[in-house]
C-alpha positions as CSV (number, residue, x, y, z in Angstrom):
1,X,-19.1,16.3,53.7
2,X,-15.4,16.9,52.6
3,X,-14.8,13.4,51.3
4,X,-18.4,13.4,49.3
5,X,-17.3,16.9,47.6
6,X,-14.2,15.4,46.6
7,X,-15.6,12.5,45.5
8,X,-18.3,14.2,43.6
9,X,-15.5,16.1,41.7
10,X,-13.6,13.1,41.1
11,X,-16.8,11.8,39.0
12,X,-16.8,15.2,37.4
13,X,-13.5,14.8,35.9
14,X,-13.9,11.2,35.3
15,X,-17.2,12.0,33.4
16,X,-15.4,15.1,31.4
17,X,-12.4,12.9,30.7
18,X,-14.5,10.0,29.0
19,X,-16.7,12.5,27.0
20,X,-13.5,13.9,25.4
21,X,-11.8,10.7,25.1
22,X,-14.8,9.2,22.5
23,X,-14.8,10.6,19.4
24,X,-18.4,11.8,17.8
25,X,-18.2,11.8,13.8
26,X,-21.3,12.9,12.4
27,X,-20.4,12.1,8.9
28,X,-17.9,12.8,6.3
29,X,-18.0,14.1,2.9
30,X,-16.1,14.2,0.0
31,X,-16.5,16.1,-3.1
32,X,-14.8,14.6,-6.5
33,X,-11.8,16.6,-7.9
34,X,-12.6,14.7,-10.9
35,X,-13.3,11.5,-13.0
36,X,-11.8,8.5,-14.7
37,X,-12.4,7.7,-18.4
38,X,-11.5,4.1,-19.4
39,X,-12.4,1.0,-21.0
40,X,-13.0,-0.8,-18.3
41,X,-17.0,-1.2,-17.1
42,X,-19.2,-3.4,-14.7
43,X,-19.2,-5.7,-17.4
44,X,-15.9,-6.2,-18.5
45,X,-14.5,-6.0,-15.5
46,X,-11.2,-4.4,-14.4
47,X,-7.6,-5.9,-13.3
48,X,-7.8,-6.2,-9.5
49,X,-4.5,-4.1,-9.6
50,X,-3.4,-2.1,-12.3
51,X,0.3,-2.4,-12.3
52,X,-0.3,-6.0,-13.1
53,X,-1.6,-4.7,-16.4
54,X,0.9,-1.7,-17.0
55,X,0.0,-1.1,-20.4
56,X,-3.8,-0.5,-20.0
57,X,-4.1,3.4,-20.4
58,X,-7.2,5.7,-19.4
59,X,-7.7,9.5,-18.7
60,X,-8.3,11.3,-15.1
61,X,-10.0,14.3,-15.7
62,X,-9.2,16.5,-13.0
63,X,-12.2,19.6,-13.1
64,X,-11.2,22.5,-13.6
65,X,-11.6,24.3,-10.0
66,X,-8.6,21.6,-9.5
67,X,-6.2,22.0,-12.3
68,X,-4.3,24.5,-10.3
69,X,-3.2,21.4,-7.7
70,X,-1.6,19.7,-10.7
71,X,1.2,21.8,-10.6
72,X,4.2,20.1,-11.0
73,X,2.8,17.2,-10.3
74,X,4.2,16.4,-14.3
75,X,7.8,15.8,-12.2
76,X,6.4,12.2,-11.4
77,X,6.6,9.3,-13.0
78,X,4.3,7.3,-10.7
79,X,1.0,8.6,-8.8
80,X,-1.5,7.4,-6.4
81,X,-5.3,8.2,-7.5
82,X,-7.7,7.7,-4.2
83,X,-11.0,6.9,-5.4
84,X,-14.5,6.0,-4.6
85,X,-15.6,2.6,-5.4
86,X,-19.1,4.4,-6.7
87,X,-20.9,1.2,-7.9
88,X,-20.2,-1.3,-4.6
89,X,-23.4,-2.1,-2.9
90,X,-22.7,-3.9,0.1
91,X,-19.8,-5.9,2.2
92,X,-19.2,-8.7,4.5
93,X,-16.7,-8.5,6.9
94,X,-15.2,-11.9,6.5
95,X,-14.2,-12.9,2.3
96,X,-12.6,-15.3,0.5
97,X,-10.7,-14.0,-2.1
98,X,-11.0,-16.2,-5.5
99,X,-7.2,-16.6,-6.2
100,X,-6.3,-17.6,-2.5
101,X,-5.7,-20.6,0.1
102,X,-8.9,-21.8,0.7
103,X,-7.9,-23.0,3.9
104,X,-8.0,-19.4,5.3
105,X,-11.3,-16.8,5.5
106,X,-9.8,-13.3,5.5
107,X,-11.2,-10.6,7.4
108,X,-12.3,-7.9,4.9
109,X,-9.9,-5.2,6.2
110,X,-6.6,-8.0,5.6
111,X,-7.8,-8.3,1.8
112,X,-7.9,-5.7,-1.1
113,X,-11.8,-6.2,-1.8
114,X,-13.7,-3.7,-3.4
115,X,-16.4,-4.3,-1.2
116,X,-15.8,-2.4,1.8
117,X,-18.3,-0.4,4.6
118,X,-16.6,3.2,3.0
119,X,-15.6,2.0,-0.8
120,X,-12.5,4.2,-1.2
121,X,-9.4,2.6,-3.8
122,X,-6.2,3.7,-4.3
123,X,-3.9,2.8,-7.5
124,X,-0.6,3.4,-7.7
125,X,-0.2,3.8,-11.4
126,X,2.0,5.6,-14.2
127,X,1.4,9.6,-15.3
128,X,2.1,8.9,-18.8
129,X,1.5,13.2,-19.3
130,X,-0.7,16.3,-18.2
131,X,-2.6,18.2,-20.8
132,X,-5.6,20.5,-20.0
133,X,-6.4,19.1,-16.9
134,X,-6.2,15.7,-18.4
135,X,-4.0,12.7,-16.4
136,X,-2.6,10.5,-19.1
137,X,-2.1,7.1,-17.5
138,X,-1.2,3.5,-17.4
139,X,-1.8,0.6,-15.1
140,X,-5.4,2.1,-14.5
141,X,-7.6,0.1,-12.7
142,X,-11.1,1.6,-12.9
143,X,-14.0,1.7,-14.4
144,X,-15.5,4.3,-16.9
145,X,-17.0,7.1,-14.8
146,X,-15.4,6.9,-11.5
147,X,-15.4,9.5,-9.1
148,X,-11.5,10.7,-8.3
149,X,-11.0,11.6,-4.8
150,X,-7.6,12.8,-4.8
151,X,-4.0,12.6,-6.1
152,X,-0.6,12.0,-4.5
153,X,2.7,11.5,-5.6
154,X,4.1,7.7,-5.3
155,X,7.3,8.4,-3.7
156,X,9.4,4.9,-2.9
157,X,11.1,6.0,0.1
158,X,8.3,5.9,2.5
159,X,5.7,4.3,-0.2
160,X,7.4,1.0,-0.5
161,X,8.0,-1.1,2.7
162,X,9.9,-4.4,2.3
163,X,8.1,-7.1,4.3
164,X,9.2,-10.5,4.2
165,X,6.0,-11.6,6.5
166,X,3.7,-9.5,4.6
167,X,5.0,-11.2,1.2
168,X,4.0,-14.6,2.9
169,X,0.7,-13.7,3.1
170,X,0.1,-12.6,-0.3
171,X,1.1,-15.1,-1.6
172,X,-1.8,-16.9,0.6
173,X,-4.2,-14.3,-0.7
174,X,-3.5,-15.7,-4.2
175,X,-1.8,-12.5,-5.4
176,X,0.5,-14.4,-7.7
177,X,-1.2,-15.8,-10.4
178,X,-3.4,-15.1,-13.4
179,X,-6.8,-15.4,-11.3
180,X,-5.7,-12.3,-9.6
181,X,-4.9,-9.9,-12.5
182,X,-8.6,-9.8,-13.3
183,X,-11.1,-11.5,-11.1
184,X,-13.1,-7.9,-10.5
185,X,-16.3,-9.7,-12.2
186,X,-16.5,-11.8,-8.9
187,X,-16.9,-8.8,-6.8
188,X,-20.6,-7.5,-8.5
């Protein structure tokens, strides 16, 4: 009887243990802090990467409930912008990226593809200025009417990781020539 109660607490613990080790999510949401206003469409496409096109320049407006956060924010001369890819409909998890060595198929989450299971982006581009709520930028990268989901400062001492392995690879993924700088038409 003393061994099956011990037992019996044993799978107890063991059972309370797992629960807690397996994360539930029910969902996530995000609300827009504001919206991108640029040239760039479904139909004209946009630069993979901004920074490849540095002198492309757009407007985040950042609503006004927000415009408080964008203090100081004017101190930097490069930002990230997080958004939502608002106008992907679907993914695969293996792609081929058009620029890259056909001899490889890249799992989605090894490429930068738009098309992804939770279609956030992130841009590291240039605050040009701040006025009323209004970002200013260059090296934008998305199209007219995107949601913005946040802002961060790019800062190069834990932004910036030198990788010479990671540097191989891109150059595999085809991130070197002009295919690359704006192939976004490939992705609707």
């Amino acid at each position: 009887m003393k061994n099956q109660l011990i037992l019996i607490t044993i799978m107890i613990i063991c059972s309370t243990m797992n629960t807690h080790s397996q994360h539930k999510i029910s969902g996530i949401s995000y609300q827009p802090v504001g919206v991108v206003h640029a040239d760039y469409t479904p139909e004209t496409g946009a630069p993979r990467q901004g920074i490849l096109v540095p002198e492309k320049s757009g407007i985040i407006e950042i609503f006004p409930e927000y415009r408080e956060a964008l203090t100081t924010l004017d101190m930097f001369e490069y930002i990230i912008v997080i958004y939502h890819f608002d106008r992907v409909g679907s993914w695969d998890p293996m792609v081929e990226p058009p620029a890259s060595d056909h001899d490889y198929k890249f799992g989605l989450f090894a490429t930068r593809s738009p098309r992804r299971p939770n279609p956030i982006g992130f841009s590291v581009i240039r605050l040009d200025r701040i006025e009323s709520g209004k970002l200013f930028v260059s090296g934008l990268d998305a199209f007219d009417g995107t949601p913005v989901l946040d802002i961060k400062p790019y800062l190069p001492s834990i932004d910036c990781v030198k990788s010479i392995r990671n540097e191989e690879v891109e150059h595999i993924l085809g991130h070197h020539d002009e295919i690359f700088i704006n192939d976004s038409l490939y992705f609707k």
